[in-house]
C-alpha positions as a printed Julia matrix, in Angstrom:
392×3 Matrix{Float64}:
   0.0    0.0    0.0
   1.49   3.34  -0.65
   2.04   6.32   2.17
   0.49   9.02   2.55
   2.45  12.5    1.81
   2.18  12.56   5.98
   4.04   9.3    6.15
   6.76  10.56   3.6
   7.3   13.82   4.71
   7.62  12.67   8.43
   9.23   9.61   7.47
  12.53  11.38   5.79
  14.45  14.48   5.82
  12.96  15.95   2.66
  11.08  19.05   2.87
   9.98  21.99   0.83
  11.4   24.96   2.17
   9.3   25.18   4.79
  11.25  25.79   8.11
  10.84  22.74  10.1
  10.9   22.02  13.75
   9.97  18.64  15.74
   8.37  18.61  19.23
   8.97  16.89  21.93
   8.87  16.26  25.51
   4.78  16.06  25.39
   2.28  13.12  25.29
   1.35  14.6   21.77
  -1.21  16.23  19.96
  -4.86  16.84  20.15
  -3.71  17.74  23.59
  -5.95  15.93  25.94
  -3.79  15.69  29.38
  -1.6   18.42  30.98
  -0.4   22.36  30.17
   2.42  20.68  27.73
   0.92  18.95  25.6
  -1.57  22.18  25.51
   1.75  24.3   24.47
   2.29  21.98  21.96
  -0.68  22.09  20.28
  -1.08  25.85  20.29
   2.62  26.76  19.53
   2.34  24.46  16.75
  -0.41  25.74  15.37
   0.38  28.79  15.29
   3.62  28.06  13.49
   1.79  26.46  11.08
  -0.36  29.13  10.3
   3.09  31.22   9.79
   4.59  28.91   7.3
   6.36  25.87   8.95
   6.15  22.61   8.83
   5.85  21.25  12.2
   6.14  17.55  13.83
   4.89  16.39  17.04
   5.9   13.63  18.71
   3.31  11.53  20.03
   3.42   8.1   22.63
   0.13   5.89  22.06
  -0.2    2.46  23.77
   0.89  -0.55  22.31
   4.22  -2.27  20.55
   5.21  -2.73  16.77
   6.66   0.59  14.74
   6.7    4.06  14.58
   3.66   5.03  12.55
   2.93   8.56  11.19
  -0.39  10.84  10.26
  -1.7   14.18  10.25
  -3.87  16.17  12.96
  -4.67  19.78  11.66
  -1.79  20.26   9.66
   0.44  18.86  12.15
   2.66  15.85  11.35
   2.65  13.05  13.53
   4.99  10.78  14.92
   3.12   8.45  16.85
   6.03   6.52  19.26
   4.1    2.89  20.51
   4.77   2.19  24.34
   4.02  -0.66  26.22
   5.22   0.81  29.87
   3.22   2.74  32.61
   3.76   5.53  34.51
   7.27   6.92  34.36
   8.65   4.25  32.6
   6.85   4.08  29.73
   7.23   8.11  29.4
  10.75   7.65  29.91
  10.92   5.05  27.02
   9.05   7.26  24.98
  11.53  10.2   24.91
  14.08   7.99  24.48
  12.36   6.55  20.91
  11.8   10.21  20.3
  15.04  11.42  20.51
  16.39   8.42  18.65
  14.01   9.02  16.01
  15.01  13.0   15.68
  18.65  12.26  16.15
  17.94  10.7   12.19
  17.08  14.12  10.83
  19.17  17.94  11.06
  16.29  19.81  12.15
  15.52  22.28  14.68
  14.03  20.78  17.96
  11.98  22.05  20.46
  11.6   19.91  23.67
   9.13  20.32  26.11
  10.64  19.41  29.81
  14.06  18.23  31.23
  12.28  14.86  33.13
  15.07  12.75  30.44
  17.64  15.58  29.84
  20.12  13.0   29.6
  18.98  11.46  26.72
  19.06  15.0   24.59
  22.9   14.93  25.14
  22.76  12.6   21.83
  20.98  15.99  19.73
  23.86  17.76  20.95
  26.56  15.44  20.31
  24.9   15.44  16.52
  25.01  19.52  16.37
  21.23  18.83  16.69
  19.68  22.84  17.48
  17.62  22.48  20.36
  15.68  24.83  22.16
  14.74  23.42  25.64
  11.08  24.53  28.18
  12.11  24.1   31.41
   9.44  24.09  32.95
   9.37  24.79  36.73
  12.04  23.74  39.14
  10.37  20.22  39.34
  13.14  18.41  41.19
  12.59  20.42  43.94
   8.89  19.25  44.91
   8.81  17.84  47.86
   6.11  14.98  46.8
   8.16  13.29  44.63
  10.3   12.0   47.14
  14.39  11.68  47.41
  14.99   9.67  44.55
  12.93  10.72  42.2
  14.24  14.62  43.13
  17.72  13.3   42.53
  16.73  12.06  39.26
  15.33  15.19  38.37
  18.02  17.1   39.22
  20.79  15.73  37.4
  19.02  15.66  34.13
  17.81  19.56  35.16
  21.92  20.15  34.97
  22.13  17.9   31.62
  19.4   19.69  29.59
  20.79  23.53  30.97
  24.32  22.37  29.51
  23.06  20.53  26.18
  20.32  22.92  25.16
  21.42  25.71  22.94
  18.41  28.19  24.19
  16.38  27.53  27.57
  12.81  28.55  27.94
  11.53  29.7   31.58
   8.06  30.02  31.79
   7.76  32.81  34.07
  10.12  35.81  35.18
  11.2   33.89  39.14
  12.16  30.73  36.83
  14.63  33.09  34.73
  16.25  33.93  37.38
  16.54  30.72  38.46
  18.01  29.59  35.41
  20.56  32.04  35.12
  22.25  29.86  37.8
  22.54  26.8   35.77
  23.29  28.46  32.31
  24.13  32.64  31.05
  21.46  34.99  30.76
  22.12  34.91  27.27
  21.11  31.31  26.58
  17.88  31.71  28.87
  14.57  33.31  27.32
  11.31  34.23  29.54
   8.22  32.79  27.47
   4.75  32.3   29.61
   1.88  30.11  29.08
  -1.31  31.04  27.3
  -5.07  30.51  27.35
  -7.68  31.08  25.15
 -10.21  33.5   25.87
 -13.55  32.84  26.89
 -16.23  35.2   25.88
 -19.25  33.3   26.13
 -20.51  29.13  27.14
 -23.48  27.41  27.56
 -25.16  27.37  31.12
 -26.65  23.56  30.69
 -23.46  22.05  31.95
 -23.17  24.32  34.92
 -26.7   23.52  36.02
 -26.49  19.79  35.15
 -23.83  19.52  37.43
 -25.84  21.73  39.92
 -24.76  24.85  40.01
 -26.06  27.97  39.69
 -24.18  30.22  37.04
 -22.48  33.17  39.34
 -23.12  31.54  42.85
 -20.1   29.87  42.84
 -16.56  29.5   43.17
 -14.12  27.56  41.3
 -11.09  25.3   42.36
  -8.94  22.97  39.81
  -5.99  21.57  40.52
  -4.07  18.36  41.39
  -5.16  17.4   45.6
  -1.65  18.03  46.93
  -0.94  19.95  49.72
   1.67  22.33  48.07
  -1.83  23.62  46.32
  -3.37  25.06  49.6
  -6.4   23.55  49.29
  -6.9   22.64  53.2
  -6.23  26.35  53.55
  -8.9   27.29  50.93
 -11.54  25.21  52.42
 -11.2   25.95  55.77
 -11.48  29.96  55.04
 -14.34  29.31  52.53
 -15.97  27.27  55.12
 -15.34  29.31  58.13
 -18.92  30.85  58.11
 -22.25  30.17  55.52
 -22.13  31.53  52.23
 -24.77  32.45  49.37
 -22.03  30.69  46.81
 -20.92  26.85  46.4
 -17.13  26.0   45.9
 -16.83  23.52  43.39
 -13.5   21.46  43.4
 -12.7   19.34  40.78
 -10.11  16.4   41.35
 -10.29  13.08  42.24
 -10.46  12.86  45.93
 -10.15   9.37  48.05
 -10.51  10.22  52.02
 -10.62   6.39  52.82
  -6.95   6.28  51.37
  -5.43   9.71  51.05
  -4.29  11.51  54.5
  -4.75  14.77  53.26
  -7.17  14.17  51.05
  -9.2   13.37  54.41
  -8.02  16.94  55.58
  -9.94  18.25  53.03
 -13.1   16.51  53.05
 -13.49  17.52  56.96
 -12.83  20.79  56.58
 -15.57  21.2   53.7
 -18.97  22.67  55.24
 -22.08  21.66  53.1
 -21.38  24.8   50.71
 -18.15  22.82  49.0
 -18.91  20.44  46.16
 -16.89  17.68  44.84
 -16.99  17.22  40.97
 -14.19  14.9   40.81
 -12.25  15.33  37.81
 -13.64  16.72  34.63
 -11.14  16.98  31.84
 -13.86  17.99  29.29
 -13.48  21.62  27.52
 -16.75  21.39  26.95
 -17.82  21.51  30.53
 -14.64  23.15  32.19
 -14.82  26.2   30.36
 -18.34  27.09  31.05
 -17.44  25.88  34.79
 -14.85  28.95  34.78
 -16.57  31.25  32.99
 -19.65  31.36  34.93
 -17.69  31.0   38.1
 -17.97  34.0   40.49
 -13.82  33.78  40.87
 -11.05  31.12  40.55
  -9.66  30.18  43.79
  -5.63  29.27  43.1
  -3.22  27.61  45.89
  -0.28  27.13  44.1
   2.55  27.72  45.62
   5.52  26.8   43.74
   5.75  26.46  39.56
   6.43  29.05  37.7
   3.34  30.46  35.22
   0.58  27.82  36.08
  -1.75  27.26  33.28
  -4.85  26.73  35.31
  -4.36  30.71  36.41
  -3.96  31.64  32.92
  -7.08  30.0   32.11
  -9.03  31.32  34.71
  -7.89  35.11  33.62
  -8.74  34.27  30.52
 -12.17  33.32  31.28
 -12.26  36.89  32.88
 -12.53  34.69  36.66
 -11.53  37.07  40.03
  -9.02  35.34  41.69
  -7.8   34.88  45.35
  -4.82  33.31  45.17
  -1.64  32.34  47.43
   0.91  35.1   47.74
   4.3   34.2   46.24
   6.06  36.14  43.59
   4.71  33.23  41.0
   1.13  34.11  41.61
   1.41  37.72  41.57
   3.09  37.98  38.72
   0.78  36.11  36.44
  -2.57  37.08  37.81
  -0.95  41.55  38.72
  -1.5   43.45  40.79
  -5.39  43.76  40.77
  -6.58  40.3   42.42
  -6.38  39.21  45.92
  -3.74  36.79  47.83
  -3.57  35.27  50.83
  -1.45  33.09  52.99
  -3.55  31.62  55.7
  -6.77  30.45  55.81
  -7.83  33.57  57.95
  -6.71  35.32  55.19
  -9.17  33.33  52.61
 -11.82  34.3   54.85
 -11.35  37.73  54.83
 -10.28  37.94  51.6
 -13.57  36.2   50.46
 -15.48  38.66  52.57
 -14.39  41.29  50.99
 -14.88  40.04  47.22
 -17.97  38.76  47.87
 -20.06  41.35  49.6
 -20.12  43.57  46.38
 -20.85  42.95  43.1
 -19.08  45.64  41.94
 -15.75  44.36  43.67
 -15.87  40.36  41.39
 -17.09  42.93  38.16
 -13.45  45.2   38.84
 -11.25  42.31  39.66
 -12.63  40.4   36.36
 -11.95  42.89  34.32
  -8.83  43.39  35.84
  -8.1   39.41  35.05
  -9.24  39.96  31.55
  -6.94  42.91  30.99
  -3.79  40.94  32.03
  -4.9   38.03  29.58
  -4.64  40.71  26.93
  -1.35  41.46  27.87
   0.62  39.05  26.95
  -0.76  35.39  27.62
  -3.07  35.03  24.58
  -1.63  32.26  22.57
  -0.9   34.52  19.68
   1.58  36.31  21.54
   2.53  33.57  23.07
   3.41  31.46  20.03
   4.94  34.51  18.1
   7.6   34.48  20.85
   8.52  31.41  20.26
   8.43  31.51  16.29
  10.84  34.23  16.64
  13.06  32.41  19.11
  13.04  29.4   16.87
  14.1   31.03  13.86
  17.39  31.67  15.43
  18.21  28.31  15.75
  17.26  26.89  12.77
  20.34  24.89  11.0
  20.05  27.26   7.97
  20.17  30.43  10.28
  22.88  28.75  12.63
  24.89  28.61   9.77
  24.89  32.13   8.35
  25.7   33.75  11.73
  28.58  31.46  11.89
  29.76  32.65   8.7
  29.65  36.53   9.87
């Protein structure tokens, strides 16, 4: 049977002009589990649209070869894996890199979790330019091992990257420890906008549109959430908090925390991963509640600015930086009591801080901007363009 021009064209180094760049580091795209694989997609995309050919690396279950098709324009490279967990994702960069290591083009990775294995792109004269995400390694939750791991292939993918990524202003800094300001670039996160949604999934899941508040995120404790429940539940309120997450009391320590210190106003969801419900979940919400309190530009806060969502959330330099100047903080569950107080006894309070939220959005965290930054980073390091400022 012949291939398909998708098959070809991602299965050599042939191309037609076209700048090129390969992506990796993510489960793939359509992005359907985490903030990376949601960069992907929309930095793609938008590359795309500006005239490059672009190829995503994608891990699907299962053994047997590489196979490759199309999703929107994007080429895919769809990497079989037969491992869970860490293992398998581990395996999975490793076939990716492999696989890229054939070809001369540009590569932009997504993570450092398998640094190591990008010291092969570099030993090739591979261009890579390198997300580094937060400073994972140093999250307590994954333990000493893993945080070792971590760490030493943080130092790998700092030395063998030609250009590192930091997601937010605090990482920067931090990265100008581990490689010179030169080589280090600050690009945030995006969001797309929400302007208008349905009300039938709010009220199917029992809400009322506007008479609630909003909390997503993973049930960990460096996310705050005993501390947001506990001030949301210190006293009635005339609005729900709806959490979504999966949540196991009988098994999970502080997931128990959090159950007990919910009054009858909290609602578990469990998790929703839907668009087509979460976004009309945020954009009817009366404000975002956001307990982060390490990462650098969390995409769930982008998100819930750009769904125009108040937001009360923890005080660090992170927070304050992505959501400005205009929203509230805390850093105690006192504090989420009186901060909630405040927002919630006027209207007119939630209607200035979500314009406020929407005005940041517009700054500089709609994925246009975002993905001309990097389309204009990239171009430096394509081969083509490595080569002529070599030669001047």
């Amino acid at each position: 049977m012949p291939k398909s021009h998708a098959e070809v064209t991602a299965a050599n180094d042939s191309n037609d002009g076209r700048p090129v760049v390969r992506i990796l580091g993510t489960h793939g795209v359509p992005a359907n589990y985490g903030g990376f694989e949601t960069a992907a997609e929309k930095v793609g995309l938008h590359l795309l649209a500006s005239g490059w050919r672009v190829i995503v690396y994608c891990q699907v279950d299962g053994t047997g070869e590489i196979t490759y098709d199309e999703w929107n324009g994007l080429e895919r490279v769809n990497v079989p894996v037969d491992l869970p967990g860490w293992r398998g994702t581990s395996l999975f960069d490793l076939k990716c890199v492999r696989h890229a290591s054939k070809f001369d083009d540009l590569c932009l990775v997504f993570g450092y979790n398998t640094g190591i294995f990008n010291t092969w792109q570099r030993f090739k004269k591979i261009p890579m330019v390198i997300n580094m995400d937060g400073i994972e390694w140093s999250r307590a939750r994954w333990g000493f091992f893993r945080q070792a791991i971590l760490y030493i292939n943080e130092r790998f993918s700092a030395a063998v990257g030609n250009h590192l990524i930091a997601d937010h202003p605090e990482i920067e800094k931090y990265l100008w420890t581990r490689a010179p300001k030169r080589k280090v670039t600050m690009i945030a996160y995006g969001a797309d906008e929400v302007l208008e949604a349905d009300e039938a999934p709010v009220r199917a899941l029992g809400l009322e549109p506007g008479r609630y508040l909003t909390l997503i995120c993973r049930p960990i404790p460096e996310n705050s959430i005993v501390e947001l429940v506990k001030g949301f539940s210190f006293k009635p309120r005339d609005y729900k908090l709806a959490i979504l997450g999966n949540y196991d009391p009988e098994t999970d320590d502080y997931h128990r925390q959090v159950v007990e210190a919910a009054s009858d106003d909290v609602v578990f969801l469990g998790a929703i991963f839907d668009p087509d419900v979460v976004q009309p979940l945020r954009f009817h919400s009366a404000a975002y509640l956001h307990g982060h309190t390490v990462g650098g530009t969390n995409p769930s806060l982008v998100e819930a600015l750009g769904a125009g969502n108040a937001v009360l959330a923890h005080d660090n330099a992170y927070n304050r930086w992505t959501a400005g100047p205009d929203q509230a903080y805390f850093a105690s569950a006192q504090d989420v009591a009186a901060e909630l107080d405040a927002m919630l006894a006027d209207p007119r309070v939630l209607a200035a801080m979500s314009d406020a939220a929407r005005e940041r959005y517009r700054s500089g965290l709609t994925w246009h901007q975002i993905g001309e930054q990097y389309r204009l980073l990239l171009n430096r390091y394509l081969p083509q363009n490595l080569k002529n400022r070599s030669k001047n």
